[in-house]
C-alpha positions as CSV (number, residue, x, y, z in Angstrom):
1,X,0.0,0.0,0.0
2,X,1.7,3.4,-1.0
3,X,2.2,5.7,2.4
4,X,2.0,9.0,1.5
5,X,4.2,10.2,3.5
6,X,6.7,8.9,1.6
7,X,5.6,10.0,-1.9
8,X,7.8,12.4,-3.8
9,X,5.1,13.6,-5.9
10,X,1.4,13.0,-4.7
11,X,0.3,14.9,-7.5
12,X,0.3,11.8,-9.5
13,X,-1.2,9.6,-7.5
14,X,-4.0,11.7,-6.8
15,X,-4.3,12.8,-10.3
16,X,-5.0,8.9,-11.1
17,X,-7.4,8.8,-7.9
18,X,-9.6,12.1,-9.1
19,X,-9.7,10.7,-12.6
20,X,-11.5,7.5,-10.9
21,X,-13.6,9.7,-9.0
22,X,-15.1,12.1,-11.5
23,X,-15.4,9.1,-14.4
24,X,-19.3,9.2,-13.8
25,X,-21.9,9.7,-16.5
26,X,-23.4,12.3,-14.2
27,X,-20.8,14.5,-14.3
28,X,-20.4,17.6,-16.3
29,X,-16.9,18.1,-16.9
30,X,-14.9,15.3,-16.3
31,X,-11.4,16.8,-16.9
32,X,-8.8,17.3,-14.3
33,X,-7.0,19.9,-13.1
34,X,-5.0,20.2,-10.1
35,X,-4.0,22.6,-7.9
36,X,-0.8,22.2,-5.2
37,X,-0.5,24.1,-2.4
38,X,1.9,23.9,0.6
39,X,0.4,22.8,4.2
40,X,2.9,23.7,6.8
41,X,1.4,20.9,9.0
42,X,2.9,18.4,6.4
43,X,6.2,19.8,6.1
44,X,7.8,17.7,9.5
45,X,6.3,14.6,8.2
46,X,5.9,14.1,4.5
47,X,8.6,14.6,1.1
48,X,5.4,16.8,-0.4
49,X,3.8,18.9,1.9
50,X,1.3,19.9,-0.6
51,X,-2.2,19.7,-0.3
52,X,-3.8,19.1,-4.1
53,X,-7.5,19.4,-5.1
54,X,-9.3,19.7,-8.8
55,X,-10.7,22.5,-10.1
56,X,-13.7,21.7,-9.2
57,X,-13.0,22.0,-5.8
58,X,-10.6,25.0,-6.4
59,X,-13.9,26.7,-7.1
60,X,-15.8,25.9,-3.5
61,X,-12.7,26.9,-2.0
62,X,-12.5,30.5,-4.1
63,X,-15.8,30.8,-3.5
64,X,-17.0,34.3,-1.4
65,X,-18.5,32.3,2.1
66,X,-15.5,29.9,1.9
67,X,-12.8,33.0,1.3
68,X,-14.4,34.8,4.4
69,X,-12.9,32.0,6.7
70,X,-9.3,33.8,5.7
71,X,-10.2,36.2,8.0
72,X,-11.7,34.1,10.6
73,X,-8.8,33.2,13.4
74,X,-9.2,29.1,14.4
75,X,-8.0,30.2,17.9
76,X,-9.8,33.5,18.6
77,X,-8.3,34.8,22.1
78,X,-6.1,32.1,22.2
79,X,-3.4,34.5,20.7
80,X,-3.3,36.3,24.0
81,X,-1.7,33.1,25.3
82,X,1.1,32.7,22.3
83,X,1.0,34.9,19.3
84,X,2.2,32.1,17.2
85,X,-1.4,30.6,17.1
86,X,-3.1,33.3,14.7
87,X,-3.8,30.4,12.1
88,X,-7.2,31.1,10.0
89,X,-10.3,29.0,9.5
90,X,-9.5,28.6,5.4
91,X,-6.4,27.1,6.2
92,X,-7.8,24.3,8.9
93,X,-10.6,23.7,6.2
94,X,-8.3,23.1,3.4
95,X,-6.4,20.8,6.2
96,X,-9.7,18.9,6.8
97,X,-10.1,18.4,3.1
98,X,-6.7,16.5,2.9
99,X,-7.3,14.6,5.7
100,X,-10.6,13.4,4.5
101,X,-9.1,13.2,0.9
102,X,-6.3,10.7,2.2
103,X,-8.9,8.6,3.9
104,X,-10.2,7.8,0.6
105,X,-7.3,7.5,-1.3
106,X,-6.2,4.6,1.1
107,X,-9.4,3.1,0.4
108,X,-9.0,3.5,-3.2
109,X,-6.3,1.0,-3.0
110,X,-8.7,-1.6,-1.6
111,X,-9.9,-3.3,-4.7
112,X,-13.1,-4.5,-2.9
113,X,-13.8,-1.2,-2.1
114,X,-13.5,0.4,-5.0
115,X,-16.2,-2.4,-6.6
116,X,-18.5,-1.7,-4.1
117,X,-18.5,2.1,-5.0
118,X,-19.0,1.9,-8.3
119,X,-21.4,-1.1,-8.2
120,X,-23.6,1.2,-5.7
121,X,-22.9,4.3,-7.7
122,X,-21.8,6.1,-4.6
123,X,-18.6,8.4,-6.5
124,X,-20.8,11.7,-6.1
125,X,-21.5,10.7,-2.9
126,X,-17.7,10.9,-2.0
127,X,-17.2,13.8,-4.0
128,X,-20.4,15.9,-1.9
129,X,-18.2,14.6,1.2
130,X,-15.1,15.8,0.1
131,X,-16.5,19.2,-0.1
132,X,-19.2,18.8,2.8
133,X,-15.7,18.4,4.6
134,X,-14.2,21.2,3.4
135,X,-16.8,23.5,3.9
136,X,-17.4,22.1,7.5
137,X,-16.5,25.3,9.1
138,X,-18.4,27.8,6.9
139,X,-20.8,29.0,9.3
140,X,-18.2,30.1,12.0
141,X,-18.6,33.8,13.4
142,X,-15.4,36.0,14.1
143,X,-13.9,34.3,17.0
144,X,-15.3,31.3,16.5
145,X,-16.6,29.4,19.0
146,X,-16.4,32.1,21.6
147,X,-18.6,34.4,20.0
148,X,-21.4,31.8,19.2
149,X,-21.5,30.2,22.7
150,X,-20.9,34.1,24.7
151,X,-23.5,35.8,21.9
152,X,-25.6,33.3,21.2
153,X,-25.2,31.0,24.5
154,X,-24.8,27.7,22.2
155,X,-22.2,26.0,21.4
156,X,-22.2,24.4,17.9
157,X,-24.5,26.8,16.1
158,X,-21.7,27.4,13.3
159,X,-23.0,24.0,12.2
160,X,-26.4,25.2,11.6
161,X,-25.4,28.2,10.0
162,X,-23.0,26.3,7.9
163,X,-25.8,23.7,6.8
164,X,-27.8,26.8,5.6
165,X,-25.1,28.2,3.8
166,X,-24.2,25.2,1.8
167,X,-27.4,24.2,1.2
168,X,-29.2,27.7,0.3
169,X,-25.9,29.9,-1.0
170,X,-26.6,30.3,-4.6
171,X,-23.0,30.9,-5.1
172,X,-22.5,27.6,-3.6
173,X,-25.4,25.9,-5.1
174,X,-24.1,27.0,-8.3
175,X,-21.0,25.3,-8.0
176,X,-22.4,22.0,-6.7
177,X,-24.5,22.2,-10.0
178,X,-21.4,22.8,-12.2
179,X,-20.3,19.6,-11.0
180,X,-23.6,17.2,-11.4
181,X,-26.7,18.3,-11.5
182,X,-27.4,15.8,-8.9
183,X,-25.1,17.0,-6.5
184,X,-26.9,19.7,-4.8
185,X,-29.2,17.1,-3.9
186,X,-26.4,15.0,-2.5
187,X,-25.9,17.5,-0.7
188,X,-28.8,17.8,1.3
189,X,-28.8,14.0,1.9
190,X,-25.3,13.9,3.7
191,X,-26.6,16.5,6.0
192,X,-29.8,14.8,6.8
193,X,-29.2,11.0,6.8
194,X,-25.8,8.8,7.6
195,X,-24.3,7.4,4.5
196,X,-21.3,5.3,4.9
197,X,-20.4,5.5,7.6
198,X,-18.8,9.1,6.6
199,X,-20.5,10.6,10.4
200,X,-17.5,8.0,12.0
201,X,-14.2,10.0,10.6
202,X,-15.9,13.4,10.0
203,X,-17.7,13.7,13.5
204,X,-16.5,11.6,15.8
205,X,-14.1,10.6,18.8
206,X,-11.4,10.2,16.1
207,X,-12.2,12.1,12.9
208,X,-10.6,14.0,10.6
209,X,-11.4,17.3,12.1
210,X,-9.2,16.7,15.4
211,X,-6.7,15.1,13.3
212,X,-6.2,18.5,11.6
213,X,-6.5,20.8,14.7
214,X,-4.7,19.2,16.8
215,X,-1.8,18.6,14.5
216,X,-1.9,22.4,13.6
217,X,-2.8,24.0,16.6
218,X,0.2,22.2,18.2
219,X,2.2,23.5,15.6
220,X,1.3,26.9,16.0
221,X,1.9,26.1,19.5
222,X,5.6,26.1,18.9
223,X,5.6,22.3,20.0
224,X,4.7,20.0,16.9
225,X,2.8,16.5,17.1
226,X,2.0,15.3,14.4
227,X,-1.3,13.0,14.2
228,X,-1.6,10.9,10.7
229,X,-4.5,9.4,9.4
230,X,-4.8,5.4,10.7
231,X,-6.7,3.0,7.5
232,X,-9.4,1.1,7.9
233,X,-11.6,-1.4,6.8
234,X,-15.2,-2.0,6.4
235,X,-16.6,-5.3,8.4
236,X,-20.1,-6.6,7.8
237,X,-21.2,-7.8,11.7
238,X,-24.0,-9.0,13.5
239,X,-26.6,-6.4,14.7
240,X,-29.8,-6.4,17.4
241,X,-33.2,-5.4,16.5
242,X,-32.0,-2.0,17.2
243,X,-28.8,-1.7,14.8
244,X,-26.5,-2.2,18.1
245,X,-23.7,-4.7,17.5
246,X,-23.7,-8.1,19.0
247,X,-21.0,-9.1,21.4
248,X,-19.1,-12.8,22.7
249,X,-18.8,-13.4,26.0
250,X,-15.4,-11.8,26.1
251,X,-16.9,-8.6,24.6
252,X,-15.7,-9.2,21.1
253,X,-17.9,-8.5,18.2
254,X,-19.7,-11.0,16.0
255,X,-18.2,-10.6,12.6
256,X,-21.1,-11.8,10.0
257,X,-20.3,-12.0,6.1
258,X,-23.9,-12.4,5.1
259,X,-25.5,-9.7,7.1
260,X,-25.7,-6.1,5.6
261,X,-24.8,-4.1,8.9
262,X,-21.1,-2.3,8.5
263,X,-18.6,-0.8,11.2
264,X,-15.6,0.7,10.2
265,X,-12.6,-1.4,12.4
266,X,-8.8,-0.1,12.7
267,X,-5.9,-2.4,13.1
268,X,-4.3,-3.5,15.9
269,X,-1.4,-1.3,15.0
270,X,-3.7,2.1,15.3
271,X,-4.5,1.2,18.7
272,X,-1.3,2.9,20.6
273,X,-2.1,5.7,17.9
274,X,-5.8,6.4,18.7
275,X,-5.0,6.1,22.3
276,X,-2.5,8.7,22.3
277,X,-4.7,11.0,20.0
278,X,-7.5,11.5,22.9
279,X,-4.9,11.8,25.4
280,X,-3.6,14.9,23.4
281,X,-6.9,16.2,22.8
282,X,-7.6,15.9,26.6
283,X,-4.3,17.8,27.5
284,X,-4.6,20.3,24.8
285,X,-8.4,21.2,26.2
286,X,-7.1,21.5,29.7
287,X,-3.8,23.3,28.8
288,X,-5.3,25.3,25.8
289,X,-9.1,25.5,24.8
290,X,-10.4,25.4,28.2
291,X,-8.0,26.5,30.7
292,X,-9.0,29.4,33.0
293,X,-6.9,32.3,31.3
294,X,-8.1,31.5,27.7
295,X,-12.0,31.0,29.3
296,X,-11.7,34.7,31.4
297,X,-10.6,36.0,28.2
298,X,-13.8,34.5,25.8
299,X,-15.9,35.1,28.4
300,X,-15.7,39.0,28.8
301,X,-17.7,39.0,25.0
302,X,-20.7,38.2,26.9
303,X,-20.4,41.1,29.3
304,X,-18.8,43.5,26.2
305,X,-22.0,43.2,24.5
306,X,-24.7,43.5,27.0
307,X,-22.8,46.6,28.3
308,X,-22.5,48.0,25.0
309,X,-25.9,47.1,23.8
310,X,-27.3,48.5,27.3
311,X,-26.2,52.2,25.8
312,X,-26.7,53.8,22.8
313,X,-24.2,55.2,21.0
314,X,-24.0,56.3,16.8
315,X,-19.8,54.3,17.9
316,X,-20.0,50.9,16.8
317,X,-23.5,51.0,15.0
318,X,-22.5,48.3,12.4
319,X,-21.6,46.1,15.0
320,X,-24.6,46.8,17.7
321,X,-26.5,46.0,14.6
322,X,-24.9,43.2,13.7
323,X,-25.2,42.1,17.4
324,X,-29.0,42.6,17.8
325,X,-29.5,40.4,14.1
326,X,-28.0,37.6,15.5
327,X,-29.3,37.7,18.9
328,X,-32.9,38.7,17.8
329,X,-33.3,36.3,14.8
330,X,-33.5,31.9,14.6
331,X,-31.6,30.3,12.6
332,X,-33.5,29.9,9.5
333,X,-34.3,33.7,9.9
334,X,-31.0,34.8,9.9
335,X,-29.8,36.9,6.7
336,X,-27.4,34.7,5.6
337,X,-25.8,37.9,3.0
338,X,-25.3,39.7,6.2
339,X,-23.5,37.0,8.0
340,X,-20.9,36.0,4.7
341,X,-20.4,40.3,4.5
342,X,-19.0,40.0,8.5
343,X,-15.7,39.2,9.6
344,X,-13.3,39.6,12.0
345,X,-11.4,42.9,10.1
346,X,-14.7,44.3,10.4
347,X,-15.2,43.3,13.9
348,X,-11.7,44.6,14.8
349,X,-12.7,48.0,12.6
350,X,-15.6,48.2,15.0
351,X,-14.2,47.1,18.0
352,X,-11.1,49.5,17.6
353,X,-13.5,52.9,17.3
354,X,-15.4,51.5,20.4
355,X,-12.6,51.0,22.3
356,X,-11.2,54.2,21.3
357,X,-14.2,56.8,21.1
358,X,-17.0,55.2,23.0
359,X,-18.3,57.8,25.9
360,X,-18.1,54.8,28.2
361,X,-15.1,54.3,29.6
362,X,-15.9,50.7,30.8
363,X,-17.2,49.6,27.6
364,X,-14.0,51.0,26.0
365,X,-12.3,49.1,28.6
366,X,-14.1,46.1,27.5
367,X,-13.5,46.6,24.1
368,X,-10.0,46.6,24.8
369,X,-10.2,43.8,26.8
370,X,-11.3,41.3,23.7
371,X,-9.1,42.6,21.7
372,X,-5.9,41.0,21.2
373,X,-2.6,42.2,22.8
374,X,-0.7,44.3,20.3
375,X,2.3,41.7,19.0
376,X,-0.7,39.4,18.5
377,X,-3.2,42.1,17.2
378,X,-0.6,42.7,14.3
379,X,0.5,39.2,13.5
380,X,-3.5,38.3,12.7
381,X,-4.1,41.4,10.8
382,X,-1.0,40.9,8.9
383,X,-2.5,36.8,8.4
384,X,-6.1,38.2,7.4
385,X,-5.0,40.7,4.9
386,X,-2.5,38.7,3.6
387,X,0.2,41.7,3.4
388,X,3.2,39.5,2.9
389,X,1.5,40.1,-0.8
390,X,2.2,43.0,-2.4
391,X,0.2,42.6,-5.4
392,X,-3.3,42.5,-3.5
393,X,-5.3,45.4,-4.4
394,X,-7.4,46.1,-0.8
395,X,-11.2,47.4,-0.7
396,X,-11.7,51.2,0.5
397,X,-13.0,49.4,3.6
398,X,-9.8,47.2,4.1
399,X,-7.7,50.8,3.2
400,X,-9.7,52.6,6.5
401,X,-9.2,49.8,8.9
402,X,-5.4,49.8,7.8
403,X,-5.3,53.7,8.8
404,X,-7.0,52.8,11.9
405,X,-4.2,50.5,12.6
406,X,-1.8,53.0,11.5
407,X,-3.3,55.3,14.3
408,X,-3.0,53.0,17.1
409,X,0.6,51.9,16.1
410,X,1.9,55.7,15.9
411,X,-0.2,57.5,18.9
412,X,0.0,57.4,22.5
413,X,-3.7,57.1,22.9
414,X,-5.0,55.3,25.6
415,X,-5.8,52.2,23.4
416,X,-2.8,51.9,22.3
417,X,-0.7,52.0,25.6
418,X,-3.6,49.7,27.2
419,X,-2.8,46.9,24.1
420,X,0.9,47.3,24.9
421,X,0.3,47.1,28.5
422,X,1.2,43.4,29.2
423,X,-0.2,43.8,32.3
424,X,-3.6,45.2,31.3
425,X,-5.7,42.1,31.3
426,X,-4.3,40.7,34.7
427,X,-5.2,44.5,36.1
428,X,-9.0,44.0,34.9
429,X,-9.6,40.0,35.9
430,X,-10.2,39.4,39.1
431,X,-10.0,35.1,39.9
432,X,-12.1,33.8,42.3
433,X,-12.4,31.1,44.7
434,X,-15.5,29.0,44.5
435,X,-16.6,30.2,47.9
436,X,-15.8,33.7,47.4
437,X,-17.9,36.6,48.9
438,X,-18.0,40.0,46.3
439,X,-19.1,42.0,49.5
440,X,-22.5,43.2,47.2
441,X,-26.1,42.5,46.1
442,X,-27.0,40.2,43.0
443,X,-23.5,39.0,42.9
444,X,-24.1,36.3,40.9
445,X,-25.2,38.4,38.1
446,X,-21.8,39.7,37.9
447,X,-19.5,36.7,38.5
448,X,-19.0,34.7,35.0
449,X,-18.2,31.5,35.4
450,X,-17.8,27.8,33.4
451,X,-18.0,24.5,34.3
452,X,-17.0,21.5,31.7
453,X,-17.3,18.3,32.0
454,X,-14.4,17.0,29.4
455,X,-15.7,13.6,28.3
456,X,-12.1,12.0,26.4
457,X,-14.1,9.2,24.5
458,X,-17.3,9.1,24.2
459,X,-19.1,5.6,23.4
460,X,-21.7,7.0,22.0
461,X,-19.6,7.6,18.7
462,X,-17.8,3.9,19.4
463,X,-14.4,3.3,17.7
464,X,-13.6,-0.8,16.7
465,X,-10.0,-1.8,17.0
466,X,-9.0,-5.2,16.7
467,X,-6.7,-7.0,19.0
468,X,-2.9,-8.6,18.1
469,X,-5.4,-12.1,17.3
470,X,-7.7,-10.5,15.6
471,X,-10.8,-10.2,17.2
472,X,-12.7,-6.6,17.1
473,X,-13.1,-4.7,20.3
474,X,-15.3,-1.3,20.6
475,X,-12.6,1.1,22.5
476,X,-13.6,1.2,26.0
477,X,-13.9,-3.1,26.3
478,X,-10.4,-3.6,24.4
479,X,-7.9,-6.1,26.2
480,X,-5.1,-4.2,25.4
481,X,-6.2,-0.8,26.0
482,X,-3.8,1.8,27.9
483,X,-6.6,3.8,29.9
484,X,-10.0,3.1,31.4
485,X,-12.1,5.1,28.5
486,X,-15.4,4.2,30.5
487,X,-14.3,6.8,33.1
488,X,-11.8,9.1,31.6
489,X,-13.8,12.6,32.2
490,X,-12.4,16.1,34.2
491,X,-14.7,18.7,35.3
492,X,-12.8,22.2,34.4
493,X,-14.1,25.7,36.1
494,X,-13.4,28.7,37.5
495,X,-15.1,32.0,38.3
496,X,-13.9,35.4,37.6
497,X,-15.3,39.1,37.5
498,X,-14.2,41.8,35.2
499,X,-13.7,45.1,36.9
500,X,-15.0,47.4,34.1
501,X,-18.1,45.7,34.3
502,X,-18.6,46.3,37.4
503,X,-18.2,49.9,37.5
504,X,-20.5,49.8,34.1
505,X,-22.9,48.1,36.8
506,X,-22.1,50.9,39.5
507,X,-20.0,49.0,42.1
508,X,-18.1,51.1,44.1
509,X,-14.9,51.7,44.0
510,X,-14.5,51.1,48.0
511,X,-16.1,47.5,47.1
512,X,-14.3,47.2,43.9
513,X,-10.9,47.8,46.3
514,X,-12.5,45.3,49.0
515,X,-12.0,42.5,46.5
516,X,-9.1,43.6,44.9
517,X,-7.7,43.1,48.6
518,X,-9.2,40.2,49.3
519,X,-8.7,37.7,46.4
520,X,-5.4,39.5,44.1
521,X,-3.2,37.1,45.2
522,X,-5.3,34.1,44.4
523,X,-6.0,35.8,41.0
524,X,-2.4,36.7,40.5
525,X,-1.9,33.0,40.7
526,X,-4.3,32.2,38.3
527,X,-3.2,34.6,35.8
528,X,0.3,33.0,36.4
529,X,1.1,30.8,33.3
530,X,3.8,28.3,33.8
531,X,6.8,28.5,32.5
532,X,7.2,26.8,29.5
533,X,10.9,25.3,27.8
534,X,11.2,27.2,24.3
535,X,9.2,26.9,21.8
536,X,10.4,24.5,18.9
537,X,8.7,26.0,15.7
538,X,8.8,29.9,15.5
539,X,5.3,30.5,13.2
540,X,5.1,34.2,13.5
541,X,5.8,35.9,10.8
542,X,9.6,37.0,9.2
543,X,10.8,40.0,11.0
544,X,14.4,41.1,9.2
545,X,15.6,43.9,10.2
546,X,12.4,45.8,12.1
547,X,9.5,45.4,14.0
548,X,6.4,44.3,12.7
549,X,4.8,47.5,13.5
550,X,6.9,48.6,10.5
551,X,5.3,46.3,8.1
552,X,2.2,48.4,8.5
553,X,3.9,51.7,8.8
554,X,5.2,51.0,5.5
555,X,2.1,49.9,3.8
């Protein structure tokens, strides 16, 4: 079986793999094209580190919804932690794609399961995944998940969105059609019904998604682990009445060639891999996605935009009014032209004039507050706008936002001494125990908090292994398993006020003092983040000669 890691040029394997694929009667234009482009998350482990993809699929990934994701950050607030991580959403999409792309070509070199595509004319059904994959991500806000779970108080509603928008975008409906006619209607089925077995390695325990995050996150991180994709192969099995698979005495599952009932089963070798994947994901969610700093940081959005949609103010008016759409509206009511218009250079535009002009002076303080500190303010504005090219031609909105930058790199407003202030968010975050006292009224109303329960398998999205004799296991029952998956969950939380808020709320200063007194040292703690040995992979970008800052000075 050819490892593509080791493949000088994977354009010609693919190239033979995509001519399979789009040699359907249904298909419009069966020629192919490929594009190459370079994946820094390959470059450790692979001879080409290019990702490739058919025009075709060139054109869902040129298309307007999928190019707003350039200027969507993966890691929202996380850059306060390391300005490395400014990666964008296009770029872990494009990394899904791959991932899901190599899945296939490894079981395009299974000759029974290439006869059992074409005999069940399922190839558009592989190519509406490829792209369903790709475009997994569309319906992501600026700052991500923050936003949706501290605006709209849900996580997970970027898949909603994202169904609408590649299911009702003409732009994207008109590519889908340019492909097959039938596509479109694909489409929609993928969404709406589980077709093999796809749901297991695109939203699952072990998919393709956390494959690429992790692996790039990590890398962005300054520490690289890379996580490849395991193969796999499709076992017919014995089932109950209720699709549930049917087990030996010693928990092993009835294989049954006759039956019609399929699970997807690793080998024996992927077990140490797997294993180690959910580990990572666990420690990356503790360390990273959900440790206190990074939550304190997300969750002063939710008190930025009640205090700033409590006052009224002709500052920010795109953005209140982009607030009060989302907030006010359902799903399937949402303007979905509106929503592909925003992203996060115009939520920066907005948030900089707030944070600037506002007549508040806590809600400019919150303003600053989600706002990234200034090294890692101007290492995502420099990804988004792509200024490492000289040839782009930007809009006369991109120009103003530039000259807004301009004015916060060159004055010595208040803004701009508050983003360079490395202290400024450790000034305005006050930790607190869980059996703290604020000394006030209605306390809870001013105290945000999280608790999550980090599950690191789940069995309702089972993974099937088999063992060194060959019998299949689902995860948590495996002989040879490292870890007790059954009971393998943390409970994360912490509390913490913001002290703008509270004088936006009228707290008194003599309170506001009383608590500074009484829980800065546990908060100083918190804020505290351990000491780390150097980073292995410097991802910000080149600096020769001057400071970033001068990039944009120069512009």
């Amino acid at each position: 079986m050819i490892r593509l890691e080791d493949v000088e040029n994977k354009q010609e394997v693919f190239n033979d793999f995509f001519i399979w694929l789009f040699d359907d009667d249904r298909i419009n234009n069966k020629s192919i094209s490929l594009t190459g482009e370079i994946d820094l998350s390959l470059c450790h482990d692979y001879i080409d580190a290019n990702i490739y993809y058919p025009h075709q699929i060139k054109a869902f990934f040129d298309s307007t919804p999928m190019q707003r994701l350039s200027r969507i950050s993966h890691l929202g607030l996380v850059v306060n932690e390391n300005p490395n991580m400014y990666h964008n959403r296009l770029e872990h999409s494009k990394g899904v794609y791959y991932r899901k792309l190599e899945e296939l070509f490894y079981n395009f070199q299974n000759s029974e399961w290439v006869k059992y595509i074409e005999s069940n004319n399922l190839k558009l059904y592989l190519i509406a995944d490829l792209i369903k994959m790709a475009g997994h991500d569309i319906g992501h806000l600026p700052y991500s998940h923050a936003m949706e779970e501290q605006l709209l108080g849900k996580r997970g509603v970027h898949e909603d969105i994202g169904k609408r928008i590649m299911l009702e975008s003409p732009e994207i409906q008109s590519i889908l059609s340019s492909i097959s006619s039938e596509l479109p209607k694909i489409m929609e089925e993928l969404y709406n019904s589980k077709v093999l077995n796809f749901y297991e390695h695109d939203e699952s325990n072990y998919d393709n998604d956390r494959l690429d995050f992790l692996t790039r996150d990590s890398l962005y991180n300054g520490f690289f682990t890379y996580l490849p994709v395991q193969k796999y192969e499709s076992i017919c099995i014995k089932t109950d009445e209720n699709g549930v698979p049917i087990c030996n005495s010693d928990c092993s599952i009835i294989e049954d060639n006759s039956g019609n009932s399929y699970i997807d089963v690793y080998d024996f070798s992927s077990l140490h891999e797997i294993e180690e994947m959910l580990i990572f994901r666990e420690e990356q969610y503790k360390k990273i996605y959900m440790s206190p700093k990074v939550q304190s940081l997300e969750r002063c959005i939710k008190n930025f935009v009640e205090a700033f949609l409590e006052t009224d103010s002709e500052v920010g008016k795109s953005l209140r009014n982009y607030f009060i759409n989302l907030k006010s509206k359902s799903i399937e009511e949402m303007d979905l032209d509106l929503f592909i218009k925003f992203d996060e250079i115009d939520l920066y535009s907005e948030l900089l004039d707030i944070a600037e002009f506002h007549e508040n002076p806590n809600i400019r303080d919150l303003a600053t507050m989600i706002i990234p500190r200034m090294v890692s303010f101007l290492n995502i504005i420099y990804s988004h706008l792509q200024v490492y090219d000289k040839t782009i031609k930007y809009s006369d909105s991109d120009k103003k936002f530039l000259q807004k930058v301009k004015r916060v790199i060159t004055s010595d407003s208040q803004l701009s001494i508050n983003l360079r202030n490395k202290n400024y968010l450790r000034d305005n975050i006050i930790f607190l125990p869980n059996d703290a006292s604020l000394f006030l009224e209605n306390q809870e109303q001013l105290v945000s908090s999280y608790n999550y329960t980090l599950s690191s398998y789940k069995k309702s999205n089972p993974i099937y292994i088999r063992d060194f004799s060959g019998k299949i296991y689902e995860l948590s029952k495996h002989p040879n398993r490292q870890y007790d998956w059954n009971n393998k969950k943390y409970t994360l939380q912490s509390k913490f006020i913001y002290l703008p808020y509270l004088r936006f709320k009228n707290v008194s200063e003599n309170i506001i003092e009383k608590i500074k007194n009484s829980y800065g040292d546990f908060s100083s703690n918190c804020m505290t983040s351990p000491k780390n040995k150097k980073t292995q992979v410097n991802m910000q970008p080149l600096q020769v000669g001057h400071k970033m800052e001068d990039v944009f000075l120069e512009l």
